[in-house]
C-alpha positions as CSV (number, residue, x, y, z in Angstrom):
1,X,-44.4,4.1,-13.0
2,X,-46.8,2.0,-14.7
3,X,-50.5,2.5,-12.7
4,X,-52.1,-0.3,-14.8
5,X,-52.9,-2.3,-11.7
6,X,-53.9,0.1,-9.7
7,X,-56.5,1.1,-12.7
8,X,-57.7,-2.2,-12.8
9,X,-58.2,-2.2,-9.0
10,X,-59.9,1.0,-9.4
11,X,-62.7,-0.5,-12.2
12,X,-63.6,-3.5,-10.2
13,X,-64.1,-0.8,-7.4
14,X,-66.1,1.7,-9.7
15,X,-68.4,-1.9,-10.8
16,X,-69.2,-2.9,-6.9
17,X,-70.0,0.8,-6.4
18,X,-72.3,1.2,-9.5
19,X,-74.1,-1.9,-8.0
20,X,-74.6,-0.4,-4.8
21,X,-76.1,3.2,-5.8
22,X,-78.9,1.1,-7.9
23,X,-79.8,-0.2,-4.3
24,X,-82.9,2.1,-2.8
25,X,-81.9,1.1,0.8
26,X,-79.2,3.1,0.2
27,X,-80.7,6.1,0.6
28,X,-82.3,5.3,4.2
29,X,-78.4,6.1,5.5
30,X,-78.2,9.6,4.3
31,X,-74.4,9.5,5.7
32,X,-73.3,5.9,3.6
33,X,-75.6,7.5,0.5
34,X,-73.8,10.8,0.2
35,X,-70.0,9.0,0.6
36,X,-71.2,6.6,-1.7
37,X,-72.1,8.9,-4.1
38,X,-68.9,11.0,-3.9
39,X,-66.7,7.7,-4.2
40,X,-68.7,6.9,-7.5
41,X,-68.1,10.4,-8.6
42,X,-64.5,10.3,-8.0
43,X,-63.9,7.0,-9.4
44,X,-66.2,8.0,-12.6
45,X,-63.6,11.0,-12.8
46,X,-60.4,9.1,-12.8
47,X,-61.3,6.0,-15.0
48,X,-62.5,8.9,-17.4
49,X,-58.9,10.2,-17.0
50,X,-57.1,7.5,-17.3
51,X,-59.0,6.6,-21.0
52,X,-57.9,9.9,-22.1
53,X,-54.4,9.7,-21.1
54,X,-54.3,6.3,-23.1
55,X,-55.8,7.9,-26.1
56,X,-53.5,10.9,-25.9
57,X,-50.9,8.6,-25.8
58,X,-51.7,6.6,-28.4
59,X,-52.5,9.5,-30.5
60,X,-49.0,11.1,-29.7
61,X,-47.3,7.5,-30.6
62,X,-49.4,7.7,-33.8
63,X,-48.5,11.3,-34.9
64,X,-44.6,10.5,-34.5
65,X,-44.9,7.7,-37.0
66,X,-46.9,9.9,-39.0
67,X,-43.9,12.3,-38.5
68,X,-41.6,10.5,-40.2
69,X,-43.6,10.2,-43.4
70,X,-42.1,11.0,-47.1
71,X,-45.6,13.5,-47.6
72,X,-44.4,16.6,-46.5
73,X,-48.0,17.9,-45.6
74,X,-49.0,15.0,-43.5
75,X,-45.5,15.6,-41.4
76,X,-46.0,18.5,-41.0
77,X,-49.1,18.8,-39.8
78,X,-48.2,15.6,-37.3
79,X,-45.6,17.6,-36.1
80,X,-47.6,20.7,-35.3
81,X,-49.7,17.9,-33.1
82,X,-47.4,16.7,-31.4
83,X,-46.4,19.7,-28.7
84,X,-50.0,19.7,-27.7
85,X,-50.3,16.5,-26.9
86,X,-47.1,15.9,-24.9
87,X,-48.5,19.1,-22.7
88,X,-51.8,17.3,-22.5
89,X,-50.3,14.1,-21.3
90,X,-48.3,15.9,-18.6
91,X,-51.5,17.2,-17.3
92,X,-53.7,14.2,-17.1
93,X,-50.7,12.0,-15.7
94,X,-50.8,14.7,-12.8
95,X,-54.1,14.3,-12.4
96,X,-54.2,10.4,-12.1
97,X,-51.6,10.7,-9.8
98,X,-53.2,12.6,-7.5
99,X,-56.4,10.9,-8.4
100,X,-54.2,7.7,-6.8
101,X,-53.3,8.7,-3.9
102,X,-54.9,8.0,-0.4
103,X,-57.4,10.5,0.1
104,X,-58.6,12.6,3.3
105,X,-62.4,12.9,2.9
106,X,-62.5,16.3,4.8
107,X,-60.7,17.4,0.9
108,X,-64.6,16.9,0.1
109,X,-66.6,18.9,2.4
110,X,-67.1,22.1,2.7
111,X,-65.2,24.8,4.5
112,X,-65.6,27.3,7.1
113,X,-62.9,30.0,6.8
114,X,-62.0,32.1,9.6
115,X,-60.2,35.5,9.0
116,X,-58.9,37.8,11.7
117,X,-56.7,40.9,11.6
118,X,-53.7,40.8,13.2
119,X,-50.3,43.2,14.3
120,X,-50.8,47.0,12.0
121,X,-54.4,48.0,13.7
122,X,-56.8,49.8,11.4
123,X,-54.6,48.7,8.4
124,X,-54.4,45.1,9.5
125,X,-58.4,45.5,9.6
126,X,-58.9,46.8,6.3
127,X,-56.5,44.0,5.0
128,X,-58.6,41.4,6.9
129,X,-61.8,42.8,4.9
130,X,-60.1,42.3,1.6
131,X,-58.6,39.1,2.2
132,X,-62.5,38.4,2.7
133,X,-63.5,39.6,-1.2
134,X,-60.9,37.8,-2.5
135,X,-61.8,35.0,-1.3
136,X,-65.5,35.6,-1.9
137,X,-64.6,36.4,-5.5
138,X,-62.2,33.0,-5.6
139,X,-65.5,31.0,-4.5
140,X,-67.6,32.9,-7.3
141,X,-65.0,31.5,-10.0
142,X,-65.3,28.2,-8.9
143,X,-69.0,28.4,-8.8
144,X,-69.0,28.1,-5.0
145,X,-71.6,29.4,-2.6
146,X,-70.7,31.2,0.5
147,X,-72.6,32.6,3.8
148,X,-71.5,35.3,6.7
149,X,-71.6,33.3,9.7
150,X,-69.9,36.3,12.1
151,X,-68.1,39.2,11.7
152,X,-67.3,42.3,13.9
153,X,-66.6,45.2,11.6
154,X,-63.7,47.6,12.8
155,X,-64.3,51.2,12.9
156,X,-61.6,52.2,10.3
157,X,-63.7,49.8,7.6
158,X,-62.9,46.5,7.2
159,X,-63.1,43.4,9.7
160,X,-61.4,42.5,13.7
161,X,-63.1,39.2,12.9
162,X,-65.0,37.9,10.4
163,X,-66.0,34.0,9.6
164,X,-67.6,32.4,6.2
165,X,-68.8,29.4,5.3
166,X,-68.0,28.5,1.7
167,X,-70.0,25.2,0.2
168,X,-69.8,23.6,-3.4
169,X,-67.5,20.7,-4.6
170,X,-64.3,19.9,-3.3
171,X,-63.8,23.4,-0.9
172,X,-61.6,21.9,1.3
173,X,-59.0,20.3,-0.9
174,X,-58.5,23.9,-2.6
175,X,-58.8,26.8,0.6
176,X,-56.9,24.1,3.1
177,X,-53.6,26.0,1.4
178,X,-54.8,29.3,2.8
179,X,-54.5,28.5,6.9
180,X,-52.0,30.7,8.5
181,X,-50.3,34.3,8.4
182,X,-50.5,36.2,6.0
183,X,-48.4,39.8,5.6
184,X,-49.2,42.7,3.5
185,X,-46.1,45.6,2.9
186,X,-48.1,48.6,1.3
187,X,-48.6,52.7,2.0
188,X,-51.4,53.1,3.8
189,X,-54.1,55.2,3.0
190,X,-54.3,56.9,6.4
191,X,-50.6,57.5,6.1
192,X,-49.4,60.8,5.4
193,X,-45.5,60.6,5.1
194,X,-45.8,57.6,2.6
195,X,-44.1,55.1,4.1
196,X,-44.5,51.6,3.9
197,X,-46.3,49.9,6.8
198,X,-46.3,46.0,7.4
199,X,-49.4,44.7,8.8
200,X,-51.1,40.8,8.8
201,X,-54.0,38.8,9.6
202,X,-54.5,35.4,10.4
203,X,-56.7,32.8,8.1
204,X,-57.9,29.6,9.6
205,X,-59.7,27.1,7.4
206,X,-61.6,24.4,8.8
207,X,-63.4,21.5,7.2
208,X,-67.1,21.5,8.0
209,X,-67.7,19.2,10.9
210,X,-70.6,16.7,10.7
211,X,-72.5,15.3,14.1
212,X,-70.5,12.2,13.7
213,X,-67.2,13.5,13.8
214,X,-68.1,16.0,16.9
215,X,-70.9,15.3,19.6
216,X,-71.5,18.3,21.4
217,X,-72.7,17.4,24.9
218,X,-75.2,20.3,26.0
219,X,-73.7,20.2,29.9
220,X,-70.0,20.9,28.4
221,X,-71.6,24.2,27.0
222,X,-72.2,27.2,28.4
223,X,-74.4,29.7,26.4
224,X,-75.5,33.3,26.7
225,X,-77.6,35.8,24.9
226,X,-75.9,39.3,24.8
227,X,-76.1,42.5,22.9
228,X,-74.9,42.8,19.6
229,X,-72.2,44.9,18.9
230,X,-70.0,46.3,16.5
231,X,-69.7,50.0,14.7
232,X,-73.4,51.5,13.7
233,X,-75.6,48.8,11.8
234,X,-79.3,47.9,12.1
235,X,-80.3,46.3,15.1
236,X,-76.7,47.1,17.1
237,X,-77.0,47.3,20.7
238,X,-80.9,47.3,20.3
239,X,-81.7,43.6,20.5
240,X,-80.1,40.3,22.8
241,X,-79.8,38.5,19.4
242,X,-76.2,37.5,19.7
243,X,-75.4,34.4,21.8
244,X,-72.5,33.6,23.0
245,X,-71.2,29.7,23.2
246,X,-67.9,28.8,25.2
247,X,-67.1,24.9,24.9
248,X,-66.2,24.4,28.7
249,X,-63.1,20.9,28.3
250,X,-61.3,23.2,25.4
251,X,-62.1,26.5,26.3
252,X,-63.3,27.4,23.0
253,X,-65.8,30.8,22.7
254,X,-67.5,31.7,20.1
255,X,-70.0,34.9,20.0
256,X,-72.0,35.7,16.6
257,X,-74.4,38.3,16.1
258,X,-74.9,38.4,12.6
259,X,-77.8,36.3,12.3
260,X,-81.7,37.5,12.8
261,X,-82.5,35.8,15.7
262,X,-81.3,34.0,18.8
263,X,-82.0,30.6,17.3
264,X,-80.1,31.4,13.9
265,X,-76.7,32.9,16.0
266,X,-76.9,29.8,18.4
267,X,-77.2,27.4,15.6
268,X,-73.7,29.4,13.5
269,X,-71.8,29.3,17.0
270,X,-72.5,25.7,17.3
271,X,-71.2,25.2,13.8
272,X,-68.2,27.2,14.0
273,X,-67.5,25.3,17.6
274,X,-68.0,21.9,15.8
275,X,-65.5,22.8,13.0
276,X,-62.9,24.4,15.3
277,X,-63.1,20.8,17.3
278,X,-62.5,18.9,14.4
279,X,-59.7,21.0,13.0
280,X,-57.9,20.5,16.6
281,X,-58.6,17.0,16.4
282,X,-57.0,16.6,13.2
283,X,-54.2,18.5,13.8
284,X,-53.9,16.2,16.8
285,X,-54.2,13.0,14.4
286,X,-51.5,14.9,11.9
287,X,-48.9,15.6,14.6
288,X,-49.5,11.7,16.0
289,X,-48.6,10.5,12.6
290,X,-44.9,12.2,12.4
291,X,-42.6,15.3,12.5
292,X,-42.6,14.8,8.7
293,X,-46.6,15.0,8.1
294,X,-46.3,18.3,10.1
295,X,-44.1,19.6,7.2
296,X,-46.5,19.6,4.7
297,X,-48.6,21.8,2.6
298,X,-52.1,22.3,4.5
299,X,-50.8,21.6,7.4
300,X,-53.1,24.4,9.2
301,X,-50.7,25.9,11.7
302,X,-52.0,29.4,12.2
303,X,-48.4,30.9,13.6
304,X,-46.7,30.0,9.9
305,X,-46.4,33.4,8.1
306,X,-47.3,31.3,4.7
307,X,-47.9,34.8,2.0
308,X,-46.8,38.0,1.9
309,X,-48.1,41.2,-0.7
310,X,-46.1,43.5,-1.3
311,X,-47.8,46.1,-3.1
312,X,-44.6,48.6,-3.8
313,X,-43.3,45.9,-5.7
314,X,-46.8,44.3,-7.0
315,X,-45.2,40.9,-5.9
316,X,-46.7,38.1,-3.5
317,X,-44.4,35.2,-2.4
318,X,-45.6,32.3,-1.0
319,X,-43.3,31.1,1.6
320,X,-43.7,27.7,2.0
321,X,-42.8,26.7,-1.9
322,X,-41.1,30.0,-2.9
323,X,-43.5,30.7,-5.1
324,X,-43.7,34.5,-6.7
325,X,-46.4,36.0,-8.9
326,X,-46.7,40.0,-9.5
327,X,-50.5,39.0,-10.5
328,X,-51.2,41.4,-7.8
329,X,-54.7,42.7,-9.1
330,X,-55.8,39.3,-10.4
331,X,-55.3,37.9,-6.9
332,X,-57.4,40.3,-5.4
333,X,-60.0,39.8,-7.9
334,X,-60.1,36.5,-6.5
335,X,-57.4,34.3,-9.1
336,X,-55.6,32.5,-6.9
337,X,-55.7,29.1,-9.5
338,X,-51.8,29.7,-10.1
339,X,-51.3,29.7,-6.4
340,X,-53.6,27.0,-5.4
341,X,-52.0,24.7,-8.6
342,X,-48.5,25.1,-7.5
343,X,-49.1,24.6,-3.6
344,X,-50.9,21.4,-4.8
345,X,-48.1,20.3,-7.1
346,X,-45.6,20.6,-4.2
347,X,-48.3,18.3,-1.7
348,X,-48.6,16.3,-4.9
349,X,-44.4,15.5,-4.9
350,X,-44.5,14.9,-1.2
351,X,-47.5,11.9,-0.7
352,X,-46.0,11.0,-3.9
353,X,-42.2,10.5,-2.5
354,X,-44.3,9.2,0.6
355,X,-46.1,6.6,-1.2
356,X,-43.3,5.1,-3.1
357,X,-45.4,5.8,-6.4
358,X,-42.4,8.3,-7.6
């Protein structure tokens, strides 16, 4: 499909928006600045795209002619071009598709992720702790920033609960992928017969919600300052740090004790409260727009067993594509780019097929 309009659409856009950011008043709508800003950015990073795609194919239409000459060195070395530049093309046409496509701005904000064990007890808690690290260890690679909001530690090690808030560019459009079950088939190492036990934990990934897309009204809320709790740990049980939020119309209830006072545990509930409203409200606005959108990649349901490791084996299948990789350690160490690109890929097809741009 030739994407030559749409280009052209897309540098009158970029021109009107590289007016605007040269305007100070701007700035005085911190909101309108900072989308502003991140449609310049975007638009910056596909017109840069799209010039390299042309040149790469230019090059590639180049070294075939080059190909054919009578010098034997010159052919040959056009031909020993040529592979890398068809594999380059094939990238960068991905890219400006997706570059293309109607975009949901939560894909730019940042991400609360919310991990909790599940059926298997201690071993489902253990799990839950290091699906935490690799995730922490995924954000570290992609120069990402994260913060403990909440967590209540089991006694066997690991997490019951545990919620972090991961910030940096684009967090949303690569951990939405990660929402739902996920099933681990391994020896445990309280098990003394050595067999295999099957045990899960639940992720939930929510796009960091903003005033504007949540007003909390203080008489909906009901808050309360308890005891922290939790296995051993400074301060447990000796201080009414933790607060306790419950969003009366939803039934919502959020409790977080991690923080060093009242005011910084009230002010992570009401965070985590704001993001689990939005995620509901999206789902809400998914499920609206048809059976089909439910379907998808990302689409967040937290029932859908979506991965499963199975150690044994050193294999992990994601479900939803039938993808398989025995990158077992890597994964753990927190490489989950061959994961995240093919789940994309497969998203990719389907707004593709969806937008008639196939």
């Amino acid at each position: 499909m030739d994407y030559s309009t749409l280009i052209s659409q897309r540098r009158e856009r970029f021109a009107e928006v590289e007016q605007l950011i040269t305007d100070p008043d701007l700035f005085s709508d911190q909101k309108k600045a900072t989308e502003t800003m991140r449609e310049h950015r975007r638009l910056k990073e596909l017109l840069e795209m799209w010039d390299a795609l042309e040149s790469a194919k230019k090059n590639l239409e180049e070294n075939r002619e080059l190909s054919k000459e009578e010098d034997a060195e010159i052919a040959e070395m056009a031909n020993m071009e040529i592979p890398d530049l068809e594999a380059t093309i094939e990238k960068l046409s991905e890219k400006v598709q997706y570059a293309l496509l109607p975009r949901d701005e939560a894909e730019d904000r940042d991400a609360l992720l919310e991990i909790r064990s599940g059926a298997g007890g201690d071993e489902a808690a253990i799990f839950a702790g290091e699906m935490m690290r690799m995730y922490q260890r995924y954000a570290e690679q992609r120069s990402w920033k994260y913060e403990h909001l909440d967590s209540t530690p089991s006694e066997a090690g690991g997490f019951s609960k545990i919620v972090i808030k991961i910030t940096g560019e684009e967090v949303f459009r690569f951990m939405k992928y990660e929402s739902g079950v996920h099933r681990v088939q391994r020896v445990p190492a309280t098990e003394t017969q050595g067999r295999i036990h099957t045990s899960t934990c639940t992720v939930a990934v929510m796009p960091e919600a903003e005033d504007v897309d949540v007003q909390l009204k203080m008489e909906e809320l009901e808050i309360k300052a308890t005891r922290s709790g939790g296995p051993g740990g400074q301060h447990v049980n000796t201080t009414d740090s933790a607060v306790q939020i419950t969003h009366l119309p939803t039934g919502i209830q959020v409790k977080c004790q991690d923080g060093r006072s009242q005011t910084q545990n009230k002010e992570k509930a009401l965070e985590i409260i704001r993001a689990k409203l939005f995620e509901a409200k999206q789902r809400e606005q998914a499920e609206q727009y048809s059976a089909q959108r439910r379907s998808l990649i990302g689409s967040g349901d937290r029932s859908e067993k979506i991965r499963t490791y199975n150690f044994p084996q050193s294999r992990i299948t994601d479900h939803r594509i039938g993808f398989t990789t025995h990158n077992m350690d890597g994964i753990f160490d927190g490489d989950l780019f061959e994961v995240t690109e093919a789940l994309q890929k497969e998203e990719m097809a389907q707004k593709l097929e969806e937008a008639g741009m196939q």
